[in-house]
N, C-alpha and C positions, 0 to 999 in steps of 0.2 A: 532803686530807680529814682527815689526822690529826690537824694542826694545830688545825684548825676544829674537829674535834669537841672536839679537851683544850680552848680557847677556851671553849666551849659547856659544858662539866663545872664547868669553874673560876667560871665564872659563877654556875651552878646551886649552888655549893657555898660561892659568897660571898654569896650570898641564904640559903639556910638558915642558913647562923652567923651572917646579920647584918652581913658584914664589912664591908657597903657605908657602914654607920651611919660607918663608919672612912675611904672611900674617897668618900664623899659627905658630911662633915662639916657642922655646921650653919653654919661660917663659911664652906666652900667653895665648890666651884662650884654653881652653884643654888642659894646662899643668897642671897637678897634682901638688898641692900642701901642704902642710902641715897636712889639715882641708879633714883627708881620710873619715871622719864622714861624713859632708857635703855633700860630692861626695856619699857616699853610699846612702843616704837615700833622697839624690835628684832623684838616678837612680832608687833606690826597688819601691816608689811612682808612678816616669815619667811609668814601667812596670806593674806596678797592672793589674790586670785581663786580662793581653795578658800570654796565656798559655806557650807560645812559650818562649816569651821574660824571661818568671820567670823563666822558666825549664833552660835555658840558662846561663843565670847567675845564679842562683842559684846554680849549679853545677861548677861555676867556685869563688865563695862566693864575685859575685858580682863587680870583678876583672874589672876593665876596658877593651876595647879592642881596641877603638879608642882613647882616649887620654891618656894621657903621655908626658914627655918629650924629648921621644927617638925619633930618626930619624923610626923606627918602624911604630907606631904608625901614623904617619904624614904620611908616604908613603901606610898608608892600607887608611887613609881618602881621599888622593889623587886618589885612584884608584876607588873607592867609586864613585867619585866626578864626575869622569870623565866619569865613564859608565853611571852614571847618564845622564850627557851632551851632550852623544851619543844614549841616548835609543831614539830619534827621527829616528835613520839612522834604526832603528831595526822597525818601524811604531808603536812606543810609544806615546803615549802624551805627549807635552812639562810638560803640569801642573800637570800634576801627579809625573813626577819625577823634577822637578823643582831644579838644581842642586845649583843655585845663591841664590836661598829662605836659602836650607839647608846651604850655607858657611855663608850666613848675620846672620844664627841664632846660628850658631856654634863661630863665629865671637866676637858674642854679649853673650855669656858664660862666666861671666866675675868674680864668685863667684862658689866655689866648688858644691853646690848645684845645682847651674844651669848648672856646667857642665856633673851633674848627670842628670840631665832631658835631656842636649845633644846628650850625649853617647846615651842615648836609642833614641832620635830620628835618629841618623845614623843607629843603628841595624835595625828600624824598616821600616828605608826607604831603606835598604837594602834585609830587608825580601820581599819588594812591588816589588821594583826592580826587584831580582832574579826570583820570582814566574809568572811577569809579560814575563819575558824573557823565562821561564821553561815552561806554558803553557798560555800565551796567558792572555787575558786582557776583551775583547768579550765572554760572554757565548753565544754559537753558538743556542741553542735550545730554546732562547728569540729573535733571530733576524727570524730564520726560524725555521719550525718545524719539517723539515723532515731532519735536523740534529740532530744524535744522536751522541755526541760525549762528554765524559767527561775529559774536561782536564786535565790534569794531576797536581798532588800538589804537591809542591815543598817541602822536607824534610827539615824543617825550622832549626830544630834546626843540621843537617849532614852540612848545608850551611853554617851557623854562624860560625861551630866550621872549617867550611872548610876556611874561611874569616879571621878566627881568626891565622891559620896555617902559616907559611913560604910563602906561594905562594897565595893572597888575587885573584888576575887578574885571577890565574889559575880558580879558586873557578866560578867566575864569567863565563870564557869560560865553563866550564861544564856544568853548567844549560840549557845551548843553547841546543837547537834540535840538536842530534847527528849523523842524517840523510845528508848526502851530499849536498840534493837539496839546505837545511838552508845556507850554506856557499855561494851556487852558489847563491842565492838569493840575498844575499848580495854584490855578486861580479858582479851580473846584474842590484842591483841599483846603483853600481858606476859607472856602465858605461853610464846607464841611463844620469847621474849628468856629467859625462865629454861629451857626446852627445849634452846636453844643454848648458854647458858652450862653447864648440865651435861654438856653433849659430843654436844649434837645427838641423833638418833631413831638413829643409827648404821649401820651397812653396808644399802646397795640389797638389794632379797631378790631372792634366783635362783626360778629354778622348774625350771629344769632343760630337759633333750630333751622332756620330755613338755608343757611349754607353760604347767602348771597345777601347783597343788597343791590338794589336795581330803583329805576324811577318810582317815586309814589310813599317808596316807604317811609317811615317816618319812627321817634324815637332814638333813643339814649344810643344805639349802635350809628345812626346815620348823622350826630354829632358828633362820636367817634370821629369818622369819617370825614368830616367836615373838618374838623379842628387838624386833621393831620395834613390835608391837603394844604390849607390856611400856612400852615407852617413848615410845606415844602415848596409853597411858592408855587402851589397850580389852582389857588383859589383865592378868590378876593376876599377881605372880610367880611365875617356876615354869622348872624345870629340865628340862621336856621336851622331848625328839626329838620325836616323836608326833604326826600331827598327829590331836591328842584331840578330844572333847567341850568342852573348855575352849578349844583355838586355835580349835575350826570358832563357840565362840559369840563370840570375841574377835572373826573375821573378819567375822561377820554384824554386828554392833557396826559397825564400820569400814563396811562396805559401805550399812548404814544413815546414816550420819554424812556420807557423800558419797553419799546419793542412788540407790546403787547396785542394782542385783538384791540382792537377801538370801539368796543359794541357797549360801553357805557356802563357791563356790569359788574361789579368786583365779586367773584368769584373765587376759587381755592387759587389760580396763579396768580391773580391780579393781589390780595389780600396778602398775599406770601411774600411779594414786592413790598407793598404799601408797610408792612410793618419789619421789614430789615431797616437793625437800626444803622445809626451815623458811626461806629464805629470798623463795623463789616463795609459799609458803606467807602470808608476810607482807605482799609484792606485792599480795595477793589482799583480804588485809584493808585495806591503805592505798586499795585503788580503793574498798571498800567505805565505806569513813568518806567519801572524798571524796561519792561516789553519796548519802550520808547527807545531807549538805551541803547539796546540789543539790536534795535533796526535802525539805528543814528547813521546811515549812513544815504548818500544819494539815491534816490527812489528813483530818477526819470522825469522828466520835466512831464511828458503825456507818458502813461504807465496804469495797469490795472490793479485794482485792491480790494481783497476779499475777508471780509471780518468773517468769520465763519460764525461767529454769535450773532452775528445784524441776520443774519441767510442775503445777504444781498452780497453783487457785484458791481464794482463801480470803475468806469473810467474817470482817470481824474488829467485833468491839465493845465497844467501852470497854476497849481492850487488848488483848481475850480474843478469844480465837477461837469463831465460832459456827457454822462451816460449812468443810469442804472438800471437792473434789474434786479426780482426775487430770484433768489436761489435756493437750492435743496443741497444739504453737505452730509458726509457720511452718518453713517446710525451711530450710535451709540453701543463700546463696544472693543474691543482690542484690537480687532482685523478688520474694522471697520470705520475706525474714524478718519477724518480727512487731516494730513501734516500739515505743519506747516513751516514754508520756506520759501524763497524767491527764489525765479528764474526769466527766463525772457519765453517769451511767445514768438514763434516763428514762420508756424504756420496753419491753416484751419483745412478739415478734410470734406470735402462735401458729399452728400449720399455716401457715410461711411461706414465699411463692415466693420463688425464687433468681433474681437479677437477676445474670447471670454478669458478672463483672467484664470490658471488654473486652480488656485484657492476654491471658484467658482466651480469649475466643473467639477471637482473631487469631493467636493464641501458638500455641494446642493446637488448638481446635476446627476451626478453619477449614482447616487443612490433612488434617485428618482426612476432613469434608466435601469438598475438591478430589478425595480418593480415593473417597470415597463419599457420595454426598450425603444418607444418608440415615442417616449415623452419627451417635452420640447421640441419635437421634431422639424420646429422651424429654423432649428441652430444644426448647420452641417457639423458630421462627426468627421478628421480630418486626420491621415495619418501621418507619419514623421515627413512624410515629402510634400505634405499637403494638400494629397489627394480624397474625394470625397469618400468614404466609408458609408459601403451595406450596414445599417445598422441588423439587419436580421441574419448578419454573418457573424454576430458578435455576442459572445457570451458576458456580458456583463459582469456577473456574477462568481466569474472567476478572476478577477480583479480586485483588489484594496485602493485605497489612495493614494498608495506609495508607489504601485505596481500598472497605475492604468498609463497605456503607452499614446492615448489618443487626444488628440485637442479639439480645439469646436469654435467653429466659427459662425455670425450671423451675416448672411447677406443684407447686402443694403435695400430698404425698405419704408415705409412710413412706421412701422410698429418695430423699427430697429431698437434696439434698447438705446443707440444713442441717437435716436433720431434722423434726424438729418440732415445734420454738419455737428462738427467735434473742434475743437479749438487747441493745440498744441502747442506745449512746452515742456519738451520731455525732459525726463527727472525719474531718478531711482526709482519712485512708487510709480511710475504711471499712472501718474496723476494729471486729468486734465478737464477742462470745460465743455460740455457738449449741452446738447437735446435731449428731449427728452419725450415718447408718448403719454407719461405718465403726467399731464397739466394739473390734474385735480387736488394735487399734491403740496403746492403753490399758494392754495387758500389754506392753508394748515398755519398756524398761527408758530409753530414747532418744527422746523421743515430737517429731519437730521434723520434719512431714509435711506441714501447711498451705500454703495460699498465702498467709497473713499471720494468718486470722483465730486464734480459741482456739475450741477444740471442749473440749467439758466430758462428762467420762464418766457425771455425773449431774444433769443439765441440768434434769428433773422437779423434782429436790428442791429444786434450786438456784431455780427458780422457787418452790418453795412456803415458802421463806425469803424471799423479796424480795417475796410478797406477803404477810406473816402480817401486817403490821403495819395493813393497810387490811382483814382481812377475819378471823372468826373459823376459817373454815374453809377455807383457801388453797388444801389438796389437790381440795377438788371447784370451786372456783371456778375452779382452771384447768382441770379435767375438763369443765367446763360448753363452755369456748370451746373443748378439746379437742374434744370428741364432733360439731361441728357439720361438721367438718373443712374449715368457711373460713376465709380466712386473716384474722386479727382481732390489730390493734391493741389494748393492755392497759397504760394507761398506770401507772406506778406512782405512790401516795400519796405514799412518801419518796423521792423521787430518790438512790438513792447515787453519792460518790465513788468514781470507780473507777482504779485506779494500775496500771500497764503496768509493772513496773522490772525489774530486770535483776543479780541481786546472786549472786558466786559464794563469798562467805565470808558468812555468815548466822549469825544468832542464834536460836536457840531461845527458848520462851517459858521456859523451866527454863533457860537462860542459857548452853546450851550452845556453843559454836563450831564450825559444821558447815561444808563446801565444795560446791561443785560444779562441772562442768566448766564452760568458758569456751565454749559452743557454738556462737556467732556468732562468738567470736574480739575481742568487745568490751573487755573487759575487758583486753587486752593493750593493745589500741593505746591505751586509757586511761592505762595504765602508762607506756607511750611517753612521750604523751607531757606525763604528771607529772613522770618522769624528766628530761625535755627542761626542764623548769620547775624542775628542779632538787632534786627530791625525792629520798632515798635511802633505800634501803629498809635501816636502819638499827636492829641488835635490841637496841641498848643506847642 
């Protein structure tokens, strides 16, 4: 790895001074010369059967775009070269884009012919490049499966011809996620890397026999503490034991920054935070860029987004945020965790009955029922034509999970399970946003209780945002179809996108660099396996 990375440096460092102008001369390899035959019919061969590459040149009749003898030329392979050398800081694999392989074999082009089979090896490591940077490198739906997300394909041949252009570096910045967070990601692993080059956040904090540190205490653990905060940038310097007015607002600071309670005390989660170091640290950011990747495509100018690690729901528009609430997302759990994927929103149901998932009734219900058949009794029992069932006509008991013929429905109610309105965008899991009776749920610091769906803690409001745009008065419009307490479909005017994602290193709209816990545990096996693909989490 040492090797490879000085390789990698040396490169990066013979691109900025130019040295290549010296090491790719205009009479050298990939200078064009004489023998245009040679060169043709090295490069039509080196592209056979890549669709991409023939449509490419062929439309340009096969015309070079990396060599030549012009200073051109040389400055598009240096640019090449160079984002090659840097697709590590983006969480690439060194060996995939291997930037010293491609200059030794471009180097080593030393007849017309071979500098035809060159040329397409720069287009094509430029195709891998660009697509890897556009969406990502990980198909997310082989690592997990309740990611549904199709990365996005980079327009091979709009890229080439955009490479081929006056502006090569512009070409390259475009493909990037044109989403905000992408940049701040970037601008959170450099700090990451100058964090560490000044000697890292420093010693793990104690807390001592008593588990906690909290206002008052004082002592070698609440210098710990202090010193760590000092060196994440949630505390100003300072020489105290103490732990003062100033550690308990540095801690709150922290505790906010990861999502945390805010109650000021570092405890088993907050302390479990506080001492992950900068290298997990950047793990976290490298999954995020990739996840970046994977959703590189048009979100919606006004569109909803759901981090299922924040627990929150946010309308966002035209960048800006126009709406949030807490939310609650599924348990933890294999039948229970909430997917994630886009779709649109279409419609919201108000005073809606609950069509218990059958997982549900055969899981929970049903053996509840063999002991008493007259539990739950607030959920009708309903047969194939969807009529109501005697439940004291029914032997429970003679029935398995595989064998019960009846389903179950909850009328609509204030202690309906989803309340009272649901928000729809249907999708394979029946997955979707509603109410919820269970409020108290809300102040849990952990909110991941669901059987897949998202309960929203202000589900009123949130409806009178998603109708403002069709009606001038949304609060009594949904009053209207509230008061009648049937259950009524409300289709909406603007359908929004709606995004399911799942990100544990996050940007602020102020550009901050926040965390949160991994709660499904996705985010590692991502790392897996990135890692596996050859990614290093790499601070310099």
């Amino acid at each position: 790895m040492a090797n490879s990375d000085f390789s990698r440096r040396a490169v990066l460092r013979a691109l900025s001074a130019g040295a290549l102008a010296g090491v790719l001369p205009a009479g050298g390899a990939l200078a064009l010369g004489l023998d245009q035959a040679g060169f043709r019919q090295g490069l039509i061969e080196a592209v056979a059967g890549d669709q991409v590459l023939q449509a490419f040149y062929g439309a340009r009749d096969y015309a070079a775009m990396w060599a030549g003898p012009d200073g051109v030329a040389l400055a598009r392979r240096n640019v090449l070269l160079a984002a090659m050398a840097d697709a590590p800081h983006h969480g690439l694999p060194d060996a995939a884009f291997d930037a010293p392989a491609l200059l030794a074999r471009v180097q080593a082009a030393s007849t017309p012919y071979a500098q035809g089979v060159a040329e397409a090896a720069l287009s094509r490591a430029a195709l891998d490049l660009g697509q890897a940077l556009h969406g990502g490198f990980v198909t997310p739906s082989r690592v997990i499966g309740l990611i549904k997300r199709q990365p996005p394909q980079l327009d091979g041949a709009g890229f080439l011809n955009a490479l081929a252009g006056p502006a090569p570096a512009q070409a390259l910045r475009d493909v990037l996620p044109a989403a905000a967070d992408y940049a701040g990601l970037m601008r959170g692993r450099a700090q990451l890397a100058q964090a560490q080059a000044a000697g890292g956040w420093g010693g793990d904090v104690t807390v001592g026999p008593a588990g906690k540190l909290q206002r008052g205490d004082t002592g070698a653990a609440v210098i710990s503490l202090r010193d760590r905060l000092i060196r994440q940038g949630f505390m100003s310097p300072s020489l105290t034991d103490t732990f003062d007015a100033d550690v308990l607002a540095g801690v709150q600071a922290f505790q906010a920054a990861h999502g945390l309670a805010t109650d000021g005390v570092v405890g088993a989660g907050t302390l479990a935070e506080l001492n992950t170091d900068i290298p997990t640290r950047l793990q976290q950011v490298l999954v995020a860029m990739e996840r970046a990747r994977w959703a590189n495509v048009p979100l919606g100018a006004r569109h909803i987004w759901v981090n299922l690690t924040d627990y929150h729901t946010v309308i966002r528009n035209n960048g800006a945020e126009e709406f949030r609430t807490r939310s609650v997302i599924g348990a933890v759990g294999r039948d229970r965790e909430t997917p994630e994927f886009s779709d649109v929103m279409r419609f919201m149901v108000v005073n809606p009955s609950w069509n218990v998932p059958r997982s549900i009734v055969v899981g929970e219900y049903l053996p509840q029922m063999q002991r008493n058949p007259y539990a739950v009794n607030h959920i009708d029992l309903l047969d194939g034509a969807g009529r109501v069932v005697d439940r004291g006509a029914v032997n429970f008991n003679a029935y398995s999970a595989s064998t019960f013929p009846f389903a179950m429905r909850e009328p609509p109610s204030r202690g309906n399970a989803l309340g009272l309105v649901k928000f729809m965008f249907p999708n394979q899991w029946n997955i979707y946003l509603h109410d919820t009776p269970s409020k108290s749920l809300f102040d849990r610091e952990t909110r991941a209780f669901s059987h897949g769906c998202i309960r929203l803690a202000d589900p009123f409001d949130f409806a009178y945002q998603l109708l403002a745009p069709q009606t001038s008065d949304p609060r009594g419009l949904f009053r209207r179809y509230l008061d009648t307490g049937r259950e009524t479909r409300v289709d909406l005017a603007e359908p929004l996108p709606v995004h399911l994602d799942y990100r544990t290193a996050i940007v602020t709209d102020a550009g901050a660099l926040q965390f949160r816990r991994d709660i499904y545990g996705r985010d590692a096996a991502i790392w897996r396996a990135m890692a596996q693909g050859g990614v290093a989490a790499r601070l310099v």
